[in-house]
C-alpha positions as CSV (number, residue, x, y, z in Angstrom):
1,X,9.8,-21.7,0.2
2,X,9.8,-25.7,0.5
3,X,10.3,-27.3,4.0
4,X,14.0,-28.3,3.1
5,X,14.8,-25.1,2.2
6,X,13.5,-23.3,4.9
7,X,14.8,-26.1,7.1
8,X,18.5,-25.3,5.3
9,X,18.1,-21.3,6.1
10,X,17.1,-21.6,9.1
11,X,20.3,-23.9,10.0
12,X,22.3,-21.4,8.2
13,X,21.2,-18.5,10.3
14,X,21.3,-20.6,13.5
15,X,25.1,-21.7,13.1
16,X,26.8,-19.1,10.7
17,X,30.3,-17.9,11.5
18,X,29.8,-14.0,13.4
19,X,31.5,-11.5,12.0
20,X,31.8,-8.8,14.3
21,X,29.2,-7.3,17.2
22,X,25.6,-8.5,16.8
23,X,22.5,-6.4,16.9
24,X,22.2,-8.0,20.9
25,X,25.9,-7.1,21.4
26,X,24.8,-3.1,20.4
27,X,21.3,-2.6,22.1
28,X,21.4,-4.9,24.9
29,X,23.7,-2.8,27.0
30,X,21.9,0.3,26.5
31,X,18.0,-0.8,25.6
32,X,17.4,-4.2,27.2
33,X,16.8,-2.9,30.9
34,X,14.8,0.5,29.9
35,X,17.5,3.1,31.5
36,X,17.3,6.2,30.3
37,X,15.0,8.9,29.6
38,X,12.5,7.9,26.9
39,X,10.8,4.7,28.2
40,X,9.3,3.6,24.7
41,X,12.8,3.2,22.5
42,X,13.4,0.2,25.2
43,X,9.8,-1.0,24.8
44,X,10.4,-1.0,21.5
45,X,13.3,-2.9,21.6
46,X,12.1,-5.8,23.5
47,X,8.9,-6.0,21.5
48,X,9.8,-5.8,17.9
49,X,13.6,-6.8,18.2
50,X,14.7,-8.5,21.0
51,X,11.7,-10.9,21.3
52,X,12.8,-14.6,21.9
53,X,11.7,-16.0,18.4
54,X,14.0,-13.7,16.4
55,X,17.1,-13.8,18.8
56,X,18.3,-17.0,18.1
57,X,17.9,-16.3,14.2
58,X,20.1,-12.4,14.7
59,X,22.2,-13.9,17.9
60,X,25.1,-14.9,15.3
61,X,24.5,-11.7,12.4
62,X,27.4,-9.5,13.4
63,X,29.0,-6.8,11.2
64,X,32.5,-6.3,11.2
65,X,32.9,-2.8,10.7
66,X,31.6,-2.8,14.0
67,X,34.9,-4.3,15.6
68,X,36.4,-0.8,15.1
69,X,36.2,0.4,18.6
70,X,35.1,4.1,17.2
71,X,32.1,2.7,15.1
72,X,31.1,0.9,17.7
73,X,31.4,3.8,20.3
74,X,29.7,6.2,17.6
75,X,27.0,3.5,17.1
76,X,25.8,3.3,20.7
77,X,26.2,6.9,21.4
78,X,23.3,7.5,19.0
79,X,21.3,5.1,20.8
80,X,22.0,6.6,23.9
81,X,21.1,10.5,22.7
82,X,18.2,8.9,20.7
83,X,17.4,7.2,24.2
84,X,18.0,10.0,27.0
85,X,17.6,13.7,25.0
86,X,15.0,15.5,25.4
87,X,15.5,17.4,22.0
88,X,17.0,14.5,19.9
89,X,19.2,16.0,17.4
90,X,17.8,13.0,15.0
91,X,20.0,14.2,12.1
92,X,22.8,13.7,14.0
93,X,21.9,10.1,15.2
94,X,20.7,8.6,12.1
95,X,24.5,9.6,10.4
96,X,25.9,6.0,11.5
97,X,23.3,3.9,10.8
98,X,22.5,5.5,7.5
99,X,26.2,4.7,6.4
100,X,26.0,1.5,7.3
101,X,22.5,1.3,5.7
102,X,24.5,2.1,2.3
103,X,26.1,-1.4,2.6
104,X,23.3,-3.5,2.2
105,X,22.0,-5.3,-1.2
106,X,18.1,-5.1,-1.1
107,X,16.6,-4.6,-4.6
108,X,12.6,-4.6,-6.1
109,X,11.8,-8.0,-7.7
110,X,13.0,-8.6,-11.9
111,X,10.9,-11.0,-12.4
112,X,12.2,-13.3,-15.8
113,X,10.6,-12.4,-19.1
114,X,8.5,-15.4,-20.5
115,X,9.5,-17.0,-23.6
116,X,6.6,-16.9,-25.6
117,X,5.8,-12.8,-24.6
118,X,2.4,-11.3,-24.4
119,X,1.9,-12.7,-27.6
120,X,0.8,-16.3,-27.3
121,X,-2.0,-17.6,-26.1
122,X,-0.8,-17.8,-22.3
123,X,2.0,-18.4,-20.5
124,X,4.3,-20.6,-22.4
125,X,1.7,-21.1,-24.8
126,X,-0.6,-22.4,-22.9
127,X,-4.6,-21.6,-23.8
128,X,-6.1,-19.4,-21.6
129,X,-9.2,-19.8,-19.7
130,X,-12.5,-20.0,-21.6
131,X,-15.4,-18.3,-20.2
132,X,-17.2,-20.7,-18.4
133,X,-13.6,-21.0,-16.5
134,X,-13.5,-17.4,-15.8
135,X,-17.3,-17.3,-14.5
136,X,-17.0,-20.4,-12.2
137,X,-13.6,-18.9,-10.8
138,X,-15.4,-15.3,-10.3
139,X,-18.9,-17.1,-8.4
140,X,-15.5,-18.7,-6.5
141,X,-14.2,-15.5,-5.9
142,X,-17.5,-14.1,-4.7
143,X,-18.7,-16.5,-2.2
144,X,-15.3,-16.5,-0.8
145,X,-15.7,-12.8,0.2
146,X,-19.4,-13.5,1.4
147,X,-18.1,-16.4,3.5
148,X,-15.8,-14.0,5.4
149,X,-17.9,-11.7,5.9
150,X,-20.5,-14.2,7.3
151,X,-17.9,-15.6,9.6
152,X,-16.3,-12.2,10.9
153,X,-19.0,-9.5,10.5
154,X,-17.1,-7.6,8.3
155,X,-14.6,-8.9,5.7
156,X,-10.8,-8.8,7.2
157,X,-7.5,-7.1,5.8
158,X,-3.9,-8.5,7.2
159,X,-1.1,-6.3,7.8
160,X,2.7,-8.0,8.0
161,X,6.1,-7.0,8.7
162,X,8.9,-7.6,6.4
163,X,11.9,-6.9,8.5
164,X,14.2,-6.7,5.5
165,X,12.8,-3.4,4.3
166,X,12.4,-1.5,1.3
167,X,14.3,-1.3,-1.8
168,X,14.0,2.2,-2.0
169,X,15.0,3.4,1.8
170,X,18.4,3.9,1.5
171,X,21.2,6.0,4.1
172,X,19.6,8.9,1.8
173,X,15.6,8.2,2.8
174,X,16.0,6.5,6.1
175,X,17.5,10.6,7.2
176,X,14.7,11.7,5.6
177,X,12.3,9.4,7.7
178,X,13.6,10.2,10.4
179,X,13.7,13.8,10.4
180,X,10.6,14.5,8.8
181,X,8.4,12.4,10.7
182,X,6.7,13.9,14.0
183,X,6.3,11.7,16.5
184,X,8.9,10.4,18.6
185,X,7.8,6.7,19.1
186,X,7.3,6.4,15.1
187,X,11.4,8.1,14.6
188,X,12.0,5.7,17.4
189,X,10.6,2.5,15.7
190,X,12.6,3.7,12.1
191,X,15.7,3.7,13.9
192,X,15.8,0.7,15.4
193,X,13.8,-1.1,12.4
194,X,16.5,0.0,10.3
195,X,19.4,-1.1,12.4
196,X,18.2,-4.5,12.3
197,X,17.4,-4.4,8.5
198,X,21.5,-3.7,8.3
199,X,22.2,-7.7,10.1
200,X,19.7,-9.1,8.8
201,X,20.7,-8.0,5.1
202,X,23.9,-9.3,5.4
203,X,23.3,-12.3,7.5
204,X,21.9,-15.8,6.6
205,X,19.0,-15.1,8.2
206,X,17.7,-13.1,5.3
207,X,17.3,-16.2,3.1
208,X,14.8,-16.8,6.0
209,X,13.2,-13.6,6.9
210,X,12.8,-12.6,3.0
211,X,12.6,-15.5,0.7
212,X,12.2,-15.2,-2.9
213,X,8.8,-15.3,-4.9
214,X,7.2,-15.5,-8.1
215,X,6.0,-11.8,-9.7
216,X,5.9,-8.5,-8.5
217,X,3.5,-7.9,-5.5
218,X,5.0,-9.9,-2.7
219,X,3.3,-13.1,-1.2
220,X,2.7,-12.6,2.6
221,X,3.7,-15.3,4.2
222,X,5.3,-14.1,7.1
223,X,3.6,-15.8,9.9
224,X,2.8,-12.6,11.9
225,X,-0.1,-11.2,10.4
226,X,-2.3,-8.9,12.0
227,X,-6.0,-8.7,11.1
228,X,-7.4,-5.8,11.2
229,X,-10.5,-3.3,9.4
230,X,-10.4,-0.2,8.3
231,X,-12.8,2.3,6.2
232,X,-10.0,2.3,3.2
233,X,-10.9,-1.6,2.8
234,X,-13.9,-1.4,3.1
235,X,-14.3,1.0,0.6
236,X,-12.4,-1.2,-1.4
237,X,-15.0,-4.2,-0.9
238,X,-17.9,-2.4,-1.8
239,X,-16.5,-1.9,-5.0
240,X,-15.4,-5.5,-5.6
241,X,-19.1,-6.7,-4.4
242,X,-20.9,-3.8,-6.7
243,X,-18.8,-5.8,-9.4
244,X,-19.9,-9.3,-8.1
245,X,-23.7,-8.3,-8.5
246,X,-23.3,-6.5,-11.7
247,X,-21.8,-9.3,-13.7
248,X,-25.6,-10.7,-12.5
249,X,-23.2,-14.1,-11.7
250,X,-24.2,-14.0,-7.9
251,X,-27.6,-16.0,-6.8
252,X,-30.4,-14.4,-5.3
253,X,-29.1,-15.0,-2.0
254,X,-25.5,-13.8,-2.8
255,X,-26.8,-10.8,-4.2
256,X,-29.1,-10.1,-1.1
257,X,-26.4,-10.9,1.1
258,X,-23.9,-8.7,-0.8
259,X,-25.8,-5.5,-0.5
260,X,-26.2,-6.2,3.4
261,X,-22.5,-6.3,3.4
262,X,-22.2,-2.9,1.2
263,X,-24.9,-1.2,3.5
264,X,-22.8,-2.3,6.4
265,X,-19.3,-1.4,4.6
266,X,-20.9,2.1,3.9
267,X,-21.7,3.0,7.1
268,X,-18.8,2.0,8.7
269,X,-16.8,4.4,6.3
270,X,-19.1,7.0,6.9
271,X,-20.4,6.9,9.9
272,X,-18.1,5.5,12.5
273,X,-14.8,6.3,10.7
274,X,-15.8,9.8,9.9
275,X,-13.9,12.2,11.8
276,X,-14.5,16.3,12.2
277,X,-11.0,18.5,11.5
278,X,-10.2,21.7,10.1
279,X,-9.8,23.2,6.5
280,X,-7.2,25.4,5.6
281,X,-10.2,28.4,5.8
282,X,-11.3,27.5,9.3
283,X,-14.3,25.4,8.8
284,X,-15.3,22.2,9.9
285,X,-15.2,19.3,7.7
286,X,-15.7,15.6,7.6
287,X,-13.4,13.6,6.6
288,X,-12.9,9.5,7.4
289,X,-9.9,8.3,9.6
290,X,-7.4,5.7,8.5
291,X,-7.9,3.5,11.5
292,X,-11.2,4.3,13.4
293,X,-10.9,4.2,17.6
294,X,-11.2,0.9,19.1
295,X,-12.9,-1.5,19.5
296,X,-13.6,-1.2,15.9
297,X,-10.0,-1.8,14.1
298,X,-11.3,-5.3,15.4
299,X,-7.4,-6.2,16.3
300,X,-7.3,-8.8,18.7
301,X,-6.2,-7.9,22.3
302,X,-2.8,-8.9,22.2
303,X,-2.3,-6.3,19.0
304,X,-3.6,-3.5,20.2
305,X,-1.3,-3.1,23.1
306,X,1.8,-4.5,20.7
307,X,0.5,-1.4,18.9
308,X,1.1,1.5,21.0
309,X,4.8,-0.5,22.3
310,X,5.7,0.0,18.4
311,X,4.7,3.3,18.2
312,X,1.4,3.5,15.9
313,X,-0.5,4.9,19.2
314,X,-2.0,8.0,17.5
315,X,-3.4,7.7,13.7
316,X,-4.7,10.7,11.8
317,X,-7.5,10.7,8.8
318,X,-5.9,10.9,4.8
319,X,-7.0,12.1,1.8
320,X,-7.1,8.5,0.1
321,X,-9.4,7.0,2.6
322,X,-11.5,10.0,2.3
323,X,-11.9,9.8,-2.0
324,X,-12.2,6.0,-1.6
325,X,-15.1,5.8,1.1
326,X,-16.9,9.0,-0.7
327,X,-16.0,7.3,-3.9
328,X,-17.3,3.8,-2.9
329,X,-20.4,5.1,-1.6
330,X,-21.6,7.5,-4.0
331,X,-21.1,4.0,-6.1
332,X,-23.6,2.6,-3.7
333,X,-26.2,4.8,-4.2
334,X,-25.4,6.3,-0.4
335,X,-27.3,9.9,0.3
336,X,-25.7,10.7,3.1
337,X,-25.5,14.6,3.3
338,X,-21.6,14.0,3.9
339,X,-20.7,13.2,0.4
340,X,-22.6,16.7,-0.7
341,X,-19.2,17.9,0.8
342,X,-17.3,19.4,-2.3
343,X,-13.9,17.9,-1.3
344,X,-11.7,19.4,-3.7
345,X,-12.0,23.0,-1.5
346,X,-10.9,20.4,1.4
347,X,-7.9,18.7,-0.7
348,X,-7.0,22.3,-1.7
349,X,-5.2,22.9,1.8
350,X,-3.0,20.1,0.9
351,X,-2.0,20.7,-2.4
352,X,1.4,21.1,-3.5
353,X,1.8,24.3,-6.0
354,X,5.2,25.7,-6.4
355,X,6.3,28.9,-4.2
356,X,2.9,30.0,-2.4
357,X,2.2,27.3,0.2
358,X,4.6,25.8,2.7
359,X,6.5,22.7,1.8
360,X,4.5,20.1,2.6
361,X,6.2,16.9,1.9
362,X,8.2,16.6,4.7
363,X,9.3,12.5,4.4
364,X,10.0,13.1,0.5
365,X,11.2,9.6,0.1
366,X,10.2,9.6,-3.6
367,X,11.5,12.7,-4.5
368,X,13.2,11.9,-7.7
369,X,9.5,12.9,-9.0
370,X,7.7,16.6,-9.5
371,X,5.3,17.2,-6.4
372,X,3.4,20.3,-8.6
373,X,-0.5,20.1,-8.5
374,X,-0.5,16.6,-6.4
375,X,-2.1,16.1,-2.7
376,X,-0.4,15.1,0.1
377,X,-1.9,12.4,2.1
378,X,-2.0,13.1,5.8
379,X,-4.1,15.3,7.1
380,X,-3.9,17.0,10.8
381,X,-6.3,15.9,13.5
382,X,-8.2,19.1,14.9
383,X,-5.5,18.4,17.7
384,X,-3.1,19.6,14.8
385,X,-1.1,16.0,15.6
386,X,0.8,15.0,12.1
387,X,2.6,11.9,13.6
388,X,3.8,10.5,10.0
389,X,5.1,14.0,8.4
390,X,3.5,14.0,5.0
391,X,3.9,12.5,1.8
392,X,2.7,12.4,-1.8
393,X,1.7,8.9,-3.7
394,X,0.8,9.4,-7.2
395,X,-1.9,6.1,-6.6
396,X,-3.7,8.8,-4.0
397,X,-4.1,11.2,-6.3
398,X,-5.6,9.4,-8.8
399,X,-8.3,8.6,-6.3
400,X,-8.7,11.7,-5.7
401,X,-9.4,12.6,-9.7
402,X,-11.9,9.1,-9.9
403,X,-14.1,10.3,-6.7
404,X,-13.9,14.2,-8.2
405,X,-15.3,12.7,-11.7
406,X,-18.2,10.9,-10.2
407,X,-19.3,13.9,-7.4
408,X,-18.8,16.6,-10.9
409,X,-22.5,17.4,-10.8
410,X,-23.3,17.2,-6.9
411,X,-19.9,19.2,-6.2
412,X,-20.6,21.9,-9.5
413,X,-16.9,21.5,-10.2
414,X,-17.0,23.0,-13.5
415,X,-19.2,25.9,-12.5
416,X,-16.5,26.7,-9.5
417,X,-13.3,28.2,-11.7
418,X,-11.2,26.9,-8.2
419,X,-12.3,23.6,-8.2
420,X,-11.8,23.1,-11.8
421,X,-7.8,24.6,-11.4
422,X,-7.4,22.3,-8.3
423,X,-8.7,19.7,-10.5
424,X,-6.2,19.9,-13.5
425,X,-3.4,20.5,-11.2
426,X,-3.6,17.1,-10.1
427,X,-4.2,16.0,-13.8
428,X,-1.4,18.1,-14.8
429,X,1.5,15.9,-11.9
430,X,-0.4,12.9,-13.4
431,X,0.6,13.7,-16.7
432,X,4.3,14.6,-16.0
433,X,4.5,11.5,-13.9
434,X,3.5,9.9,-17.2
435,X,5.3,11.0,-19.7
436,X,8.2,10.6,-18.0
437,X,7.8,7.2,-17.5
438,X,8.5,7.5,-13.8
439,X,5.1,6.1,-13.1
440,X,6.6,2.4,-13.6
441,X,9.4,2.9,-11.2
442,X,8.7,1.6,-7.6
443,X,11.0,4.4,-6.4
444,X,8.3,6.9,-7.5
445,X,5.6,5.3,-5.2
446,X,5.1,5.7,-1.1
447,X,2.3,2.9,-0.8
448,X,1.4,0.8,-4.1
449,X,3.2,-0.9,-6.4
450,X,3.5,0.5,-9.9
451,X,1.5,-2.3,-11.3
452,X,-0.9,-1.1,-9.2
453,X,-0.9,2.7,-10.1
454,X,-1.7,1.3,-13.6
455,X,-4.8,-0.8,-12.3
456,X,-5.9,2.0,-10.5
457,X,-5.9,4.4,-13.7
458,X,-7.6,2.3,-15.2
459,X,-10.7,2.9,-12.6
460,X,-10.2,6.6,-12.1
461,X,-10.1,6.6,-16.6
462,X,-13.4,4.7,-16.5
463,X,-14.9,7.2,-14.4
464,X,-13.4,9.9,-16.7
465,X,-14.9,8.1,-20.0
466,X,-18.3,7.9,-18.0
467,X,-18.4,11.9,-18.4
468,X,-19.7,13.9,-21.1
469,X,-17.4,14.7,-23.9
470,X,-18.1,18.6,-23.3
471,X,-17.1,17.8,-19.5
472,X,-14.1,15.9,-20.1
473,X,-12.3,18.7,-23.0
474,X,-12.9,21.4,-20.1
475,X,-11.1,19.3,-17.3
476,X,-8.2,17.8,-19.9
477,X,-8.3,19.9,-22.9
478,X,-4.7,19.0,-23.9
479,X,-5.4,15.3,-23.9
480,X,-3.2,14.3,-20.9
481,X,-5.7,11.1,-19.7
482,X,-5.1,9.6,-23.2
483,X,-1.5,10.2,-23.2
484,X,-1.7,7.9,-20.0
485,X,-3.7,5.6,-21.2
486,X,-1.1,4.7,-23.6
487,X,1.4,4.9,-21.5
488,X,0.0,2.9,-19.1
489,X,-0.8,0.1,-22.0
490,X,2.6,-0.3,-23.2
491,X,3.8,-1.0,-19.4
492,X,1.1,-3.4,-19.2
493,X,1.6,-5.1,-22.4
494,X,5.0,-5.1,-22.7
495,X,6.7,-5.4,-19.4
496,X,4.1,-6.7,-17.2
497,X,2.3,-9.6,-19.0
498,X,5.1,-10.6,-20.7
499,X,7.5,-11.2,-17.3
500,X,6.6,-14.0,-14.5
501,X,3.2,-13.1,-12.9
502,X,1.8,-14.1,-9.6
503,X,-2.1,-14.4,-9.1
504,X,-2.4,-10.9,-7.8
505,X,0.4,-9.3,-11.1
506,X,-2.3,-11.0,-13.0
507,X,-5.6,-9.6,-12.0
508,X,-3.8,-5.9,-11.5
509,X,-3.1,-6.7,-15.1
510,X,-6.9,-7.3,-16.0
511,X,-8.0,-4.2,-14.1
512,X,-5.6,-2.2,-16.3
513,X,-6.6,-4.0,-19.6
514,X,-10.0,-3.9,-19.2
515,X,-10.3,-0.7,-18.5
516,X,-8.3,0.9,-20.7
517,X,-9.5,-0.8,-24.0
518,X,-6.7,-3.4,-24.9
519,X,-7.2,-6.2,-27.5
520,X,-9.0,-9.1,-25.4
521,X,-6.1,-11.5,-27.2
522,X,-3.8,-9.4,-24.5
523,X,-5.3,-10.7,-21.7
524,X,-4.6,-14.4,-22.4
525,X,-0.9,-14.6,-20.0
526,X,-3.0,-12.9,-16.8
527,X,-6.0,-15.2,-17.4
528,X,-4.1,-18.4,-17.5
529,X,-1.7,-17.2,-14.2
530,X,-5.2,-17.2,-12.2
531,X,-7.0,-20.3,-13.8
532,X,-3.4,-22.4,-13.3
533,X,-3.7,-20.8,-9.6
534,X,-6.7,-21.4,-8.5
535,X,-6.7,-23.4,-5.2
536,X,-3.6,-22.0,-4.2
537,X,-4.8,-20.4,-1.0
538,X,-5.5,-23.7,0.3
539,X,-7.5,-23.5,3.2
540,X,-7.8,-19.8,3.5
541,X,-9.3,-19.1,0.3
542,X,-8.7,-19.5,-3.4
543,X,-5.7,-17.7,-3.9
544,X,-3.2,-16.4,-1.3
545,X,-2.4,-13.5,0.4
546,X,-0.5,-10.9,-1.5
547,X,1.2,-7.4,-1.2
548,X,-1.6,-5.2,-2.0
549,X,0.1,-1.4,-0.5
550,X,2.7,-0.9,2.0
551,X,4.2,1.2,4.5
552,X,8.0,2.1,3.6
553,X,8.1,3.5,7.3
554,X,9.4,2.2,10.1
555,X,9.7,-0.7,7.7
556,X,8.5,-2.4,5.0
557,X,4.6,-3.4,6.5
558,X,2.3,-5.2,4.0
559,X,-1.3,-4.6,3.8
560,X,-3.2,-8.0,2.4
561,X,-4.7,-11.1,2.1
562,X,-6.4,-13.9,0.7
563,X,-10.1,-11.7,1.2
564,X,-8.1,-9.0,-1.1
565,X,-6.9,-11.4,-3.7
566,X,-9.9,-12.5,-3.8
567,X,-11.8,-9.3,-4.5
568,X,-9.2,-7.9,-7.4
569,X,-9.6,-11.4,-8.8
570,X,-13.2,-10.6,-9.2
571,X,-13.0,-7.2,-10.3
572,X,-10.4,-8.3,-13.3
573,X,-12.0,-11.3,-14.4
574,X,-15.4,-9.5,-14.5
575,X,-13.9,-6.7,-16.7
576,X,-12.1,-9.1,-19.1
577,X,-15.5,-11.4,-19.4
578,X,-17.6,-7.9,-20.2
579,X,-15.0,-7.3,-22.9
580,X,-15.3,-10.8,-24.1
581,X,-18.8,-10.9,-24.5
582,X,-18.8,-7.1,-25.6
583,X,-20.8,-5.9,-22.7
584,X,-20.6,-2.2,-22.1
């Protein structure tokens, strides 16, 4: 957003006409001096909402249903049993807010189809990139990574809130939240994040909270951004840094100073993220936490008590960081005994199979898709704590199927009749989520982006061609991976290229492409988005900061930045220069 226009939103916000009772007008009464019995729902309140920067911007955003004495009455009541029971009924509290939820306009980005298509050269017919253009921008790309990890010790991720929420939680999904999530600070938080989402929807200060942008994945340019580490990124850049040396661009010192990094990156995913809890059959097992105990998030001081105010005190280890950090360091060449762990008798405990395990999606905000044969992402701490509920992202499970491919031999899943069926059960979700189509609507997803899903086949169906063929008829003997494949193409090729991409549309784009065998004339449109982009990160990097997964709970919270951009950039560009110069 230019500086007039952010200057005219922010005017518009600060002297629009009020329409009924403000967010202040609601809480403040009930939530601004802490009475009642559960201390953190005022914390809460005077951290996240009622802070002195957004005040002034909410201070005139009233709604005027809200004049009706009974609404009004009804409204705060909820507050106040949310606030002082000690056995919320949450059902019952959520009722008004998710009706007025219903009101608001919020909607996934359309971005406009280009008038030349996937079929000229590049955007607007513009030539793409050569490839001493795509090698310079990758060695770019590269030493950005290495510089951040020079100047932090480890290379950082960014989480941000976008108070305007998601597209997809609705009156419907926010009762869902907030009944099937555990812990009460996190029910908490949803409530009162999704009150405010209501003003701010239908106020002027959205214009300011939620501008528009360019693509698909979402720029992060709020200005609170939260640094942070965790085993699922760097999992993520030992991958992106394996890709750097392999494309042999990297000098001898890079390349030194990359596998230092990847050591590092390995052990911290293995070693001080892993975590002991319990399988369905009793046993111990290892598994890697989502957020390791401090000091080691490496949040700054001010965060980590900001943290626990907004409810995130206790996370739990997830199947996805698991299958990443065993994926990423089996890629690495790590022999730690950990990864001889056969985690598909693990992931077994939290698979979804139709009438003879518990339900196990209990915040099934994308439930418009069939659960059967995937894995559910949360797993319990040996406390048995489950804070989030449980969910089920089809991007998970495909991490699950890349790791299982490359551990086949080491974890004898062909020779173990169980593991094999726990196996094409996930392959079997994948392949209705396909052929449905519902894999390109956002709706279907918890944490990525659909673009995203199709990058991220694109791995786990590199991994799958890396098998033998005898191997890969016995996992997928009715041809469901190149079904996919396909399907994913056509998305690719004719929806995503073809529409207005941002830097990090683009390199998703690549991944997909590259992968999954496209004609190299295809990748013209996502080549020339990055080369016409480079330099757009300014001072921070190359390229800036973009959506890269999410949380849809309490709100919508981007996970990003410029280090990540970066990385993807790499890994696309050094899959469309191998097809380019036919390197296998």
């Amino acid at each position: 957003m230019a500086v007039m226009e952010l200057a005219g939103a922010a005017y518009r916000a600060l002297t629009a006409r009020k329409d009924g009772p403000s967010l202040y007008e609601v809480c403040d009464p009930l939530l601004l001096n802490g009475a009642g019995g559960d201390p953190h729902l005022a914390k809460f309140y005077k951290t996240a909402l009622g802070n002195p920067a957004l005040r002034p911007l909410l201070r005139r955003a009233g709604l005027s249903e809200l004049r009706e004495t009974p609404r009004l009455d009804g409204l705060r009541e909820a507050l106040i049993r949310a606030r002082d029971d000690e056995a919320p009924d949450w059902a019952a509290i959520g009722r008004p807010v998710a009706a007025l939820l219903d009101t608001i306009d919020v909607r996934h980005p359309q971005p406009r189809t280009m008038t030349n298509g996937a079929a000229a050269p590049g955007l607007n017919g513009a030539a793409a990139p050569g490839l001493a253009e795509i090698e310079r921008i990758i060695r770019i790309c590269g030493a950005h990574l290495l510089r951040a990890y020079r100047s932090n010790g480890f290379i950082p991720t960014y989480a941000a809130f976008n108070l305007i929420g998601d597209p997809d939680v609705r009156g419907r999904e926010f009762q869902m939240a907030l009944t099937g999530l555990n812990a009460r600070g996190y029910k908490n938080s949803t409530l009162l994040f999704n009150l405010a989402r209501i003003f701010i929807a239908r106020s002027p200060a959205r214009a300011l909270i939620n501008p528009p942008w360019k693509g698909i994945a979402e720029p992060m340019w709020q200005p609170m951004q939260i640094r942070h580490r965790s085993a699922y990124y760097d999992a993520f850049f030992t991958e992106a840094l394996l890709s750097f040396i392999e494309t042999g661009l990297a000098s001898s010192g890079e390349t030194a100073t990359s596998r230092r990094a990847i050591a590092d990156m390995v052990d911290f995913c293995l070693t001080t993220s892993r975590e002991d809890v319990r399988a369905q059959d009793g046993r111990m097992v290892s598994v890697i936490t989502a957020l390791a105990p401090l000091p080691h998030p490496r949040f700054s001081r001010f965060f980590s008590q900001i943290k626990q105010d907004l409810g995130f005190g206790i996370y739990v280890p997830d199947c996805d960081t698991t299958a990443c950090a065993f994926s990423a360091a089996t890629q690495a060449g790590s022999t730690d005994p950990i990864l001889d762990q056969p985690l598909l008798d693990f992931y077994a405990g939290y698979q979804v199979r139709g009438g003879v395990n518990e339900p196990k999606v209990t915040v099934p905000l994308n439930d418009s898709i069939d659960y059967e044969g995937g894995v559910v992402t949360w797993i319990d701490n040996l406390k048995g704590e489950r804070p989030f509920g449980n969910d089920l992202d089809p991007t998970l499970n495909l991490d699950i199927l890349e790791v299982s491919f490359r551990n086949l031999a080491r974890w004898k899943i062909l020779e173990t009749p169980a593991r094999l069926t726990i196996l094409q059960g996930i392959v079997g979700f994948q392949k209705r989520l396909a052929s449905s189509g519902a894999f390109a609507d956002p709706r279907s997803h918890i944490y990525y982006l659909p673009e995203l899903y199709c990058a991220y086949f694109g791995r786990c169906y590199a991994a799958f061609m890396a098998l033998p063929v005898t191997a890969r008829q016995a996992i997928d003997p009715d041809g469901a991976f190149e079904m996919i494949r396909l399907k994913v193409l056509a998305y690719v090729e004719g929806e995503l290229i073809t529409g207005e991409m941002n830097v990090f549309d683009a390199a998703l784009a690549l991944m997909a492409l590259g992968h999954l065998g496209a004609d190299v004339a295809s990748f013209a449109p996502a080549l020339h988005c990055i080369a016409s982009h480079l330099g757009e990160g300014s001072r921070c990097g190359p390229f800036k900061a973009y959506e890269w997964n999410k949380m849809k709970t309490p709100t919508r919270i981007l996970v990003g930045g410029p280090e990540v951009t970066s990385a993807f950039v790499l890994m696309g560009l050094a899959l469309a220069r191998r097809a380019m110069t036919g390197r296998m």
